[in-house]
C-alpha positions in Angstrom: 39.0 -19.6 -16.8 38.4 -18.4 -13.3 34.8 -16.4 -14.9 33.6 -19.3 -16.2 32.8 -20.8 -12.7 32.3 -17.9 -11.2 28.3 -18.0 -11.8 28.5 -21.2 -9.6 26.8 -20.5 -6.0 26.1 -22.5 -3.1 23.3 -25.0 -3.4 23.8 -25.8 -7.1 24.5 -29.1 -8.8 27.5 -29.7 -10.9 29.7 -32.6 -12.2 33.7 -32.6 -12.6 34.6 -33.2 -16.3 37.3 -35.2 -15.6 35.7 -37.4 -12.5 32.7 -38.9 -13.6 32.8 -41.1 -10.7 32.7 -38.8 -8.1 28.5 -38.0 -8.8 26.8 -35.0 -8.8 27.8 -32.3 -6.2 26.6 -29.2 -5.1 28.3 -26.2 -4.6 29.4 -25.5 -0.8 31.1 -22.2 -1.7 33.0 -20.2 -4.2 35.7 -17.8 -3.1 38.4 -16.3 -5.4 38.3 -19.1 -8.1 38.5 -21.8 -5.3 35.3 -23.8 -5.6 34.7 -26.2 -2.8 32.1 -29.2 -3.7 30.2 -31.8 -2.0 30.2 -34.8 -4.0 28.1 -38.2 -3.6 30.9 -40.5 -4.3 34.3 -38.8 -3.6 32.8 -36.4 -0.6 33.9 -32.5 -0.2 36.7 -31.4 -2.7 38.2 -28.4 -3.5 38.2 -27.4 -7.2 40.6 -24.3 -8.7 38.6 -23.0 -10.9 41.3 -21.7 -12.6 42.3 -25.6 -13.9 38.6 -27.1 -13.9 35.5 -25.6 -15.6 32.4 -27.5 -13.6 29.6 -28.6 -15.2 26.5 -26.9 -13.9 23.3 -30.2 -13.6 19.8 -28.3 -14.4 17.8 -31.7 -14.0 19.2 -34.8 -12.3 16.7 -37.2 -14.1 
């Protein structure tokens, strides 16, 4: 599961499947499957990308 985040790169939006709460976050970094996000709601979090496939936001309207 690790490739499927693995196109994710700083500066892009993406939500968490699981944490619609937490907002739309952009990508701070992604390092050997660890993805670390900055989202509105919850703040920074690191994601395994092994676990979590993110869901890349093209257009926040």
């Amino acid at each position: 599961m690790d490739e499927l985040n693995s196109f994710l790169e700083p500066g892009m939006l993406v939500t968490h499947p699981d944490e619609p709460d937490w907002g739309i976050g952009q990508v701070q970094s992604n390092i050997s499957g660890k993805v670390t996000v900055n989202f509105r709601e919850e703040g920074k979090v690191v994601i395994d990308g092994g676990q979590i496939i993110l869901i890349p936001v093209y257009n926040e309207n």
